[in-house]
Each structure stands twice: as structure tokens, then as C-alpha cells.
C-alpha positions as CSV (number, residue, x, y, z in Angstrom):
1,X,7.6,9.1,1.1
2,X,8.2,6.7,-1.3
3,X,11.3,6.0,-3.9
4,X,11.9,4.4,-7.0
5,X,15.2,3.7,-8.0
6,X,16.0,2.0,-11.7
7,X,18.8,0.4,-13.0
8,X,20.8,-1.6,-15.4
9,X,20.1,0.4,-18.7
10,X,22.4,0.7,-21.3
11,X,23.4,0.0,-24.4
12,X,23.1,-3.4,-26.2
13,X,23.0,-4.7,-29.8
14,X,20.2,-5.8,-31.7
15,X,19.0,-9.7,-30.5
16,X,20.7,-9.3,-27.1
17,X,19.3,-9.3,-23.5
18,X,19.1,-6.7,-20.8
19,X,17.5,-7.1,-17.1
20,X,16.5,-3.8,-15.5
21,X,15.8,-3.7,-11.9
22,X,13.9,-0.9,-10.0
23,X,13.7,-1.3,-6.1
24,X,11.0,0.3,-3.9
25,X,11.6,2.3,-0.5
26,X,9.8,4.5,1.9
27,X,6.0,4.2,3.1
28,X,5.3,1.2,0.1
29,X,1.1,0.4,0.2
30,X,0.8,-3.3,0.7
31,X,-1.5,-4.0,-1.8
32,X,0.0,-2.6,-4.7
33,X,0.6,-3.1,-9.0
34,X,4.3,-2.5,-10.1
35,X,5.2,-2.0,-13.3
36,X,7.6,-0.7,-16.4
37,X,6.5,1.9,-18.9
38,X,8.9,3.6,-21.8
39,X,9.2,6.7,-23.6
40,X,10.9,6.9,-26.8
41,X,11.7,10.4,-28.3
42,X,8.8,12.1,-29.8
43,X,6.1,9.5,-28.4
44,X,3.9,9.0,-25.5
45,X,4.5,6.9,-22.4
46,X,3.7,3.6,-22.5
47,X,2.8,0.8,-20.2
48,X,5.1,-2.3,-21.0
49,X,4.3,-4.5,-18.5
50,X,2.7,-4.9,-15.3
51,X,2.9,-7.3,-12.0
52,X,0.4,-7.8,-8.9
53,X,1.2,-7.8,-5.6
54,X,1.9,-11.7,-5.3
55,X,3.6,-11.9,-8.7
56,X,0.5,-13.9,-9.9
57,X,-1.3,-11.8,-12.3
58,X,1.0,-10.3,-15.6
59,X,0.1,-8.1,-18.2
60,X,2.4,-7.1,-21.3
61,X,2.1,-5.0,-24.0
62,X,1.9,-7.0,-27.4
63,X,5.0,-5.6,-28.8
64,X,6.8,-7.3,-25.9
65,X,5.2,-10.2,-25.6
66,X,7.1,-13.6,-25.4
67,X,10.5,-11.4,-25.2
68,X,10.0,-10.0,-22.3
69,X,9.6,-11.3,-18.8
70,X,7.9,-9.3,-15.5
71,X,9.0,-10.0,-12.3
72,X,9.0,-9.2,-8.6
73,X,10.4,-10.0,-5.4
74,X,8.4,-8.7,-2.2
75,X,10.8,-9.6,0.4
76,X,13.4,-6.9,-1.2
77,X,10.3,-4.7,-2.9
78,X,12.1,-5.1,-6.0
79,X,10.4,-5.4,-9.4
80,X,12.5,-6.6,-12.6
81,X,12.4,-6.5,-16.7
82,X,14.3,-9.1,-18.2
83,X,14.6,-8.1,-21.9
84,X,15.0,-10.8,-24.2
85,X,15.8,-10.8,-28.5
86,X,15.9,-6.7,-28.2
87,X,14.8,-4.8,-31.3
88,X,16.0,-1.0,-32.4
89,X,12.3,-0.2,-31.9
90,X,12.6,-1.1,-28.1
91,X,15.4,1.7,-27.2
92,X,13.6,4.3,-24.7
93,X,14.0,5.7,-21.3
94,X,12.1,2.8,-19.3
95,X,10.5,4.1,-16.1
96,X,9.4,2.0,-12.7
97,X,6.2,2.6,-11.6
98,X,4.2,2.0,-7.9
99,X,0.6,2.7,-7.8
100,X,-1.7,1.0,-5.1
101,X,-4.7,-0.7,-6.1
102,X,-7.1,1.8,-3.7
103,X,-5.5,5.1,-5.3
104,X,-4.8,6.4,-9.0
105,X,-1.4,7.7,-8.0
106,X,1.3,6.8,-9.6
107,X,4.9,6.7,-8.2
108,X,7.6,6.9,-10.9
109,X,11.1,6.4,-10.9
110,X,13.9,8.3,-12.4
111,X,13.8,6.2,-15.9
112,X,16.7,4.5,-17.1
113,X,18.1,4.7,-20.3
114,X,17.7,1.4,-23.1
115,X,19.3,1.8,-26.2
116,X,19.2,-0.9,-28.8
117,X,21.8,-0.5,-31.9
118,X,23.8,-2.3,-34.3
């Protein structure tokens, strides 16, 4: 089985920084896409940003473009969101995601909370 666990959430102030980490355990595929998504109240899921297997290939949503920063690190199958200049409008639950490229399954972690406020 596979696991996803999230962390460093919490609470910061407008213009400020936060890195969330998410680390992957159990039966991982080897070929696989990590990534973050977030739900605010009252909205949809949304993809934030996604990383290939080798790091090599990044996607981001354009609301978080140039603040924020994908990364992984295979040898520890741990996947990271460095948040950068935070806004009110990024506070959400932000949730880890494993899906390997063969399969439309995704694996989801527990979500961690982001809150962004003066």
C-alpha cells in the first residue's frame, strides 16, 4: 500500500514563505508524477503544481507561478512546495498527490492546512 504523509502547514502572514514537504512510503511505482493540489472552502480541488519522475519536467498553475517552487528528492521519495510572497488568496488545505504515469489513480495525502492572514 502506499502513503502520503504532508507537512509543514500553518499559519503565516501575508508576503511570507512556507515549504511543505509530503514523503512517499509503501509499494511507490517507479515511474511516477508527484504533485500539490489545494482546496479552499467552498471551491474545487486544484492542481498547483506538478513534478516528473527525474525532477525535469514542472508544471504550475498560473496563479503560482514565479512564487512558487516544485521539488523532489527520489532517494528519500519526498516531494516539496516552497511557497514564496504568500497571498490571502493562497490559504487552503494543500494535498500530496502520487499517481503513476501507466494508471489514472491517484494517491492522496491527508492535506495540510495553509493559512495566509494579516
Amino acid at each position: 500500500q502506499l502513503q502520503l504523509v504532508e507537512s509543514g502547514g500553518g499559519l503565516v502572514h501575508p508576503g511570507e514563505s512556507l515549504r511543505l514537504s509530503c514523503a512517499a512510503s509503501g509499494s511507490i511505482p517507479r515511474v511516477n508524477l508527484m504533485g500539490w493540489y489545494r482546496q479552499a472552502p467552498g471551491k474545487q480541488r486544484e492542481v498547483v503544481a506538478t513534478i516528473s519522475t527525474g525532477g525535469a519536467a514542472t508544471n504550475y498553475a498560473e496563479s503560482v507561478k514565479d512564487r512558487f517552487t516544485i521539488s523532489r528528492d527520489n532517494g528519500e521519495n519526498t516531494v516539496f512546495l516552497q511557497m514564496s510572497s504568500l497571498k490571502a488568496e493562497d490559504t487552503a488545505v494543500y494535498y500530496c498527490s502520487l499517481r503513476s504515469v501507466l494508471s489514472t489513480t491517484f494517491y492522496w495525502g491527508q492535506g495540510t492546512q495553509v493559512t495566509v492572514s494579516s
